[in-house]
TORVEX-13728 format. One line per 2 residues: their letters; for each residue x, y, z of N, C-alpha, C, O, CB. Coordinates in steps of 0.2 Angstrom, whole numbers, m for minus. Glycine has a CB too. Layout:
A = X/Y/Z/X/Y/Z/X/Y/Z/X/Y/Z/X/Y/Z  ...
This chain:
XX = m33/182/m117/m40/182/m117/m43/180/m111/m41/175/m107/m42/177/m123  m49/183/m109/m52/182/m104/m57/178/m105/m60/179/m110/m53/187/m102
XX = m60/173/m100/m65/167/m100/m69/167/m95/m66/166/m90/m62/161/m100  m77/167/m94/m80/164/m90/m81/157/m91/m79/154/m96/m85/168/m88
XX = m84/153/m87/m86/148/m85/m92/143/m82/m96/147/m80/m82/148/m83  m93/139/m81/m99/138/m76/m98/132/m75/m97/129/m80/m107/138/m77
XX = m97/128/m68/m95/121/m69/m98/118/m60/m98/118/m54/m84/120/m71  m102/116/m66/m106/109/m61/m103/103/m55/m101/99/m59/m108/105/m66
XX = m102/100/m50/m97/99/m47/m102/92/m43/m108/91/m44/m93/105/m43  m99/89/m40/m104/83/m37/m99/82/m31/m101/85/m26/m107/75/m43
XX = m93/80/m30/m87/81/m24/m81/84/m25/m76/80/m26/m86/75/m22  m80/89/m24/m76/93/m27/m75/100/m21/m79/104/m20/m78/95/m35
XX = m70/100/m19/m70/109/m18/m65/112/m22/m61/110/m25/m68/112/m9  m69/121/m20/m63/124/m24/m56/124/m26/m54/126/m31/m64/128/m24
XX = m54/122/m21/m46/123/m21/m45/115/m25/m42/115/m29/m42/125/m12  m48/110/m23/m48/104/m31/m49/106/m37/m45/105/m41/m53/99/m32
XX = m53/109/m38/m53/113/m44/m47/116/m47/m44/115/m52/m57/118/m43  m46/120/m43/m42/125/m44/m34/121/m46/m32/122/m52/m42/129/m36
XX = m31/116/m42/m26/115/m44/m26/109/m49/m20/107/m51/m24/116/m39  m32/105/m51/m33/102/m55/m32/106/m62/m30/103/m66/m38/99/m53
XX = m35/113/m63/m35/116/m69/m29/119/m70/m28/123/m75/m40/121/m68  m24/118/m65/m17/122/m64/m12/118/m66/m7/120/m70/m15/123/m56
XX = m14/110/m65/m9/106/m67/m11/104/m74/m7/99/m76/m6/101/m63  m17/107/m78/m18/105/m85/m15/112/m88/m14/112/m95/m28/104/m87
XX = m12/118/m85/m10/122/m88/m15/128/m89/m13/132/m93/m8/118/m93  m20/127/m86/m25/135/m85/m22/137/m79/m20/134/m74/m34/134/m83
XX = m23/146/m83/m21/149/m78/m28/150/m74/m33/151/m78/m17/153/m79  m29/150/m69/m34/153/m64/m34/159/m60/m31/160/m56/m36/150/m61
XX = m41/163/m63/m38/169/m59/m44/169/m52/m42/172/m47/m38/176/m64  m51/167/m52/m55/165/m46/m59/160/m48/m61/159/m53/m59/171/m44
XX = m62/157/m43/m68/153/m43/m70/155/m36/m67/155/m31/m67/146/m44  m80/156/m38/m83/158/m35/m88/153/m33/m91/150/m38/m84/164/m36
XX = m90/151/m29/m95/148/m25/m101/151/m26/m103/155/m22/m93/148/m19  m106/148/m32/m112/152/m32/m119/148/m29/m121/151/m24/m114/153/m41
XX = m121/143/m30/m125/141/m27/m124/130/m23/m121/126/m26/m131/144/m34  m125/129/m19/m123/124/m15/m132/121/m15/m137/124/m12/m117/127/m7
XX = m131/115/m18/m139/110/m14/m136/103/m11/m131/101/m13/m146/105/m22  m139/102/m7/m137/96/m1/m139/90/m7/m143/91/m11/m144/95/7
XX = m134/85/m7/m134/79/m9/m139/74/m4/m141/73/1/m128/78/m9  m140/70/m12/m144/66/m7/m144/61/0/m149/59/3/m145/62/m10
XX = m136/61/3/m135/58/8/m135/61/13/m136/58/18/m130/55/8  m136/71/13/m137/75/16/m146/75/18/m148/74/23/m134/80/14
XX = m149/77/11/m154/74/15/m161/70/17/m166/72/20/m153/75/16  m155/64/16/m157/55/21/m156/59/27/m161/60/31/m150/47/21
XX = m149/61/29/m147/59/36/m151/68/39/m149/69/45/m136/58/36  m154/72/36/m158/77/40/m165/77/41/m169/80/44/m157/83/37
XX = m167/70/36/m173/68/39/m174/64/43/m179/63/46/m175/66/36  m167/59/44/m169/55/51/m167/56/58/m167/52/63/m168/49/50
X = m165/65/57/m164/67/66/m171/70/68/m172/72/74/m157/74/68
């Protein structure tokens, strides 16, 4: 059976993902990078250059 997904992330890259879901025993077949917002420490630190 086949599964989509959507997963929300706060510090995480995909390849964490990825093998986090690997050693729960999912298999994974892609994860895709849909949309990326600056955290708040990004930006602090783009308002004060």
């Amino acid at each position: 059976m086949n599964v989509n997904f959507v997963l929300k992330v706060e510090d995480a890259k995909a390849v964490d993902i990825q093998k986090a879901l690997q050693q729960a025993g999912i298999k994974v077949r892609s994860i895709q990078e849909v949309y990326k917002e600056k955290g708040k420490e990004e930006e602090t630190t783009a308002e004060k250059k």
